[in-house]
Every structure is written in structure tokens, then in C-alpha cells.
C-alpha positions in Angstrom: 15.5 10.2 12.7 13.6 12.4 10.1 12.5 16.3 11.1 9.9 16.8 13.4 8.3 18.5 10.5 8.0 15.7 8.3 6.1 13.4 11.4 4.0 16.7 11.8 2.8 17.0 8.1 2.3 13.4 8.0 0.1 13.4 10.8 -1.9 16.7 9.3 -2.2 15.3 5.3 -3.2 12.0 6.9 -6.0 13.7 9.1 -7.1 16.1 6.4 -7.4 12.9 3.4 -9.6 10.8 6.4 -11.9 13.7 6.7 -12.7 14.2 3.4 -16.4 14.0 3.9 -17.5 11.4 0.8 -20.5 9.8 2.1 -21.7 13.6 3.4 -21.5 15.3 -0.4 -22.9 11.5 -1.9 -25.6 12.7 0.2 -25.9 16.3 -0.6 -25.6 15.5 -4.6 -28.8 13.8 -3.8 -30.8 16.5 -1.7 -29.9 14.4 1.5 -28.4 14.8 4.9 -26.5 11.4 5.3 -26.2 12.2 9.3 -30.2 12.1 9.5 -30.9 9.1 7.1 -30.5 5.4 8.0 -28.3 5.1 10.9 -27.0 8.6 10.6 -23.5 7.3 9.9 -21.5 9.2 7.1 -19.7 5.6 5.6 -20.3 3.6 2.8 -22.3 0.9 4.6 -25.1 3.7 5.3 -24.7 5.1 1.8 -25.4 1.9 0.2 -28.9 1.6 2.3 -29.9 5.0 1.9 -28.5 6.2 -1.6 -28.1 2.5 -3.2 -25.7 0.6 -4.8 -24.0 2.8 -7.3 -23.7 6.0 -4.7 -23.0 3.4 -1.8 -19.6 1.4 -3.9 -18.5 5.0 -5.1 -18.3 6.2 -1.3 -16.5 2.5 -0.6 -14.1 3.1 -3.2 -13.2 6.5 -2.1 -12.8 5.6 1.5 -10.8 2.8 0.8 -8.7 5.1 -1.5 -7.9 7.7 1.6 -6.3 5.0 3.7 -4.4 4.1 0.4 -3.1 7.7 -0.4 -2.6 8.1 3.4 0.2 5.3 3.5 1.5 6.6 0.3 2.5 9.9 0.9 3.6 8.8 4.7 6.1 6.4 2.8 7.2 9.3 0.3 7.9 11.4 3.0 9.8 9.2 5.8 11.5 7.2 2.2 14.5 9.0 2.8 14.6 8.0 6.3 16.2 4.6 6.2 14.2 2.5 8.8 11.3 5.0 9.0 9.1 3.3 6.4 7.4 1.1 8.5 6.4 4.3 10.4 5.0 6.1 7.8 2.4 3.2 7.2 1.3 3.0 11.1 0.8 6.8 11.3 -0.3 7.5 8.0 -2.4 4.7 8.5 -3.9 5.4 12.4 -4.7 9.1 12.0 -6.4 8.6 8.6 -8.7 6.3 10.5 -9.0 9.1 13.2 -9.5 11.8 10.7 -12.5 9.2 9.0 -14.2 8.9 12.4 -13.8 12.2 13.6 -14.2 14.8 10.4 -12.7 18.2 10.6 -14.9 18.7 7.4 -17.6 17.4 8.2 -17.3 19.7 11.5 -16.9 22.8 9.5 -20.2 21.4 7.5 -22.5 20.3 10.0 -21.4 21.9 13.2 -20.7 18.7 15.0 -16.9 17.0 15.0 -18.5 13.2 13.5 -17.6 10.8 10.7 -18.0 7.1 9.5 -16.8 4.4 11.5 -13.7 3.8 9.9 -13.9 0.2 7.9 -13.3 1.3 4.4 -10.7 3.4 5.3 -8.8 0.6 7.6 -8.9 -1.5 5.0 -7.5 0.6 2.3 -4.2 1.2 5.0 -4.3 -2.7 6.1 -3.6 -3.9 2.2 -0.7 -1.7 2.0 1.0 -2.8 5.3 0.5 -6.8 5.5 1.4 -9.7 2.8 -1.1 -10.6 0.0 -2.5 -13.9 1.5 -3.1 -11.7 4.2 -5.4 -9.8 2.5 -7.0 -12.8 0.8 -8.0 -14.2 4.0 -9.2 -11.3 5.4 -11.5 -10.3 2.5 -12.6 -13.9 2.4 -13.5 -13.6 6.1 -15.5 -10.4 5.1 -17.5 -11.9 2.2 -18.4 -15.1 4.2 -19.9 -13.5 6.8 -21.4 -11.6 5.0 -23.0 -14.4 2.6 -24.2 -16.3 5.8 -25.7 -13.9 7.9 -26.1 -10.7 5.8 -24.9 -8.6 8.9 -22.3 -6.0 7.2 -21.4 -5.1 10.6 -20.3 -8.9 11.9 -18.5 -9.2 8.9 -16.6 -6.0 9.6 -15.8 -6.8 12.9 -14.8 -10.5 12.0 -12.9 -9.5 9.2 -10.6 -6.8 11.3 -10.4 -9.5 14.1 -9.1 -11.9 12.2 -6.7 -9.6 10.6 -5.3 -8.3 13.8 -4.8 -11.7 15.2 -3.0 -12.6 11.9 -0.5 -9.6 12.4 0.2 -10.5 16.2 1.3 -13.8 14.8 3.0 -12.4 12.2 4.8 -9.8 14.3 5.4 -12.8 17.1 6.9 -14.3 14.6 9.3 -11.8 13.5 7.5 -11.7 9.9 6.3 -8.2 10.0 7.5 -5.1 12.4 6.6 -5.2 15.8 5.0 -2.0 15.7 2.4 -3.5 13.1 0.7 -5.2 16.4 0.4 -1.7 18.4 -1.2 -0.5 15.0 -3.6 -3.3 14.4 -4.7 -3.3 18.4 -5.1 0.8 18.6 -7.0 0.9 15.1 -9.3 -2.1 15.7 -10.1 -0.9 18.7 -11.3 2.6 17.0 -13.2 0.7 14.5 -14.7 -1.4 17.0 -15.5 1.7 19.3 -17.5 3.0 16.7 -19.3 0.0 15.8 -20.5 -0.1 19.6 -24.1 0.9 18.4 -24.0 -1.9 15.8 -22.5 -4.3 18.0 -25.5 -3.1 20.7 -28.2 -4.2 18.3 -26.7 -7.5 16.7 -26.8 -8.8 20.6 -30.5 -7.4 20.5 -31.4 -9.4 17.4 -32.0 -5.7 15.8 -29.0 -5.1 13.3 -30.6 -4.0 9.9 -29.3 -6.6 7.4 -27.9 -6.5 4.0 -30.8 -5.2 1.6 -32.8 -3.7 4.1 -33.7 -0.4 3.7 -33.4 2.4 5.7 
């Protein structure tokens, strides 16, 4: 088993690189509070509506990069654990999510303990965890949902339902590490928590849609 200490800085690195507030300092660089504009969510989806496409797929980017960099440095530090690898992905990969959603940053900023809603970042740990086609599908799910109904928020939701059914399967199956389904239930269950306000308004017939503004 590896020290305590290495599980410990895991689980603070992870939590700092998720609340690196992006989407907030887009915002500022542009004389704007992203927590009072648009929906008031500090993600890329909100960025794109309010600051447009070239502040809004910067933000995307570098969310998708902390779940990347989470699972990284989780693996570098648990490698010499043999066994432990698969651990360093699910809590690297879980509390960078948390630290997204719920920004110690963005605290210290604003006053208030908030964040994004945690897509970006789930993806960016999902591709590092689960087999290419995996990812294919996924992002395919994503994009067509996308394309059909212009709801950003459906194809979120689709897209990390999909994938956590695929990695039950997979995990049923004995293809991929039991503890991959704990991880894909607790994190789409985060995500989904924090899309309850979207998920609110699509059953209204209310969910702002791709290229509307803010």
C-alpha cells in the first residue's frame, strides 16, 4: 500500500488543479463577472454564451486539461505502487471534479465556495481511464445531440450516461477495474447534481440552446 501521504497529496493537487478558476479570470480579462452573466455558472458552456467562441473553447480546453493533469500526476505518484494505478485515475479523477464544482479559488475570490458543473473536467479524466472506442462513442453521443436538438446540456448528460453505462459493462465484464463503476456512478452523479437547474428547465421547454445568447 503506498504512504498515506502520497493518497493525501493526491487528493490536495487534484483539488487545487479542479479549482483553478478559468472561466472566472476569462471573465475578468474581459471586465466581467462570469457568476452574474448568463446562467451564472463559471464553465465553458456559459463562457461560450457570454464571452463567445474563442474565450468559451479556451476555457473548454483548459478544463478538460485539469482532469488530464489530475490523472497524470495521480499515476506518477501511486506508479511505484504496483496495483495502485488504477487508484490514482479514480481519485485523481473524482476530486478534480469536486475541486471544479466546488472552487477553493473561486471562494477566496468571490466569497462564496461555487464552480462549474464539472463536464469539461470529467471528460478530460474519462479519456485517460477507458479504451479509445470508448471515447469515440461517447464524443459521438455528445456531438449528435448536440446537432439534433442544440441543447448543450442533453448532450452532456447523454454523453456521461452513455459513458457510465459502457464502463458497468466493461467492468461486468472484467474489461476494466471494478472500481472504474464506483467512479463513473459517484462522478455522474456530481455532474448530474449540478446540471439539476438545466435539467429543471429542459423538462420546462426553457433550456437556452446552442447560439442563444445570454
Amino acid at each position: 500500500m503506498p504512504p498515506l501521504e502520497n493518497l493525501l497529496l493526491i487528493t490536495v493537487v487534484s483539488y487545487l488543479i479542479g479549482s483553478f478558476p478559468t472561466a472566472y479570470l476569462a471573465g475578468r480579462l474581459n471586465n466581467i463577472n462570469i457568476f452574474e452573466a448568463g446562467s451564472g455558472n463559471m464553465g465553458a458552456a456559459n463562457t461560450f454564451r457570454v464571452l463567445g467562441v474563442k474565450w468559451g473553447a479556451l476555457v473548454w480546453m483548459i478544463d478538460i486539461l485539469k482532469g488530464v493533469l489530475a490523472v497524470l500526476i495521480a499515476r506518477a505518484l501511486l506508479y511505484p505502487h504496483p496495483g495502485w494505478g488504477v487508484w490514482g485515475n479514480v481519485i485523481g479523477g473524482l476530486i478534480v471534479i469536486v475541486g471544479h464544482n466546488w472552487s477553493f479559488f473561486a471562494a477566496l475570490l468571490t466569497g462564496r465556495l461555487q464552480g462549474g458543473k464539472g463536464a469539461a473536467t470529467w471528460w478530460g479524466a474519462f479519456l485517460m481511464m477507458v479504451p479509445g472506442y470508448v471515447v469515440a462513442g461517447v464524443a459521438l453521443t455528445f456531438a449528435g445531440i448536440i446537432a439534433l436538438t442544440r441543447y448543450v446540456s442533453l448532450g452532456v448528460l447523454c454523453a456521461i450516461a452513455v459513458g457510465a453505462l459502457w464502463v458497468l459493462i466493461l467492468s461486468g465484464q472484467g474489461q476494466m477495474a471494478s472500481v472504474y463503476a464506483i467512479y463513473v456512478v459517484l462522478t455522474g452523479l456530481i455532474v448530474t447534481f449540478r446540471h439539476r437547474s438545466n435539467i429543471e428547465r429542459l423538462l420546462a421547454g426553457k433550456e437556452r440552446r446552442l447560439g442563444e445568447g445570454a
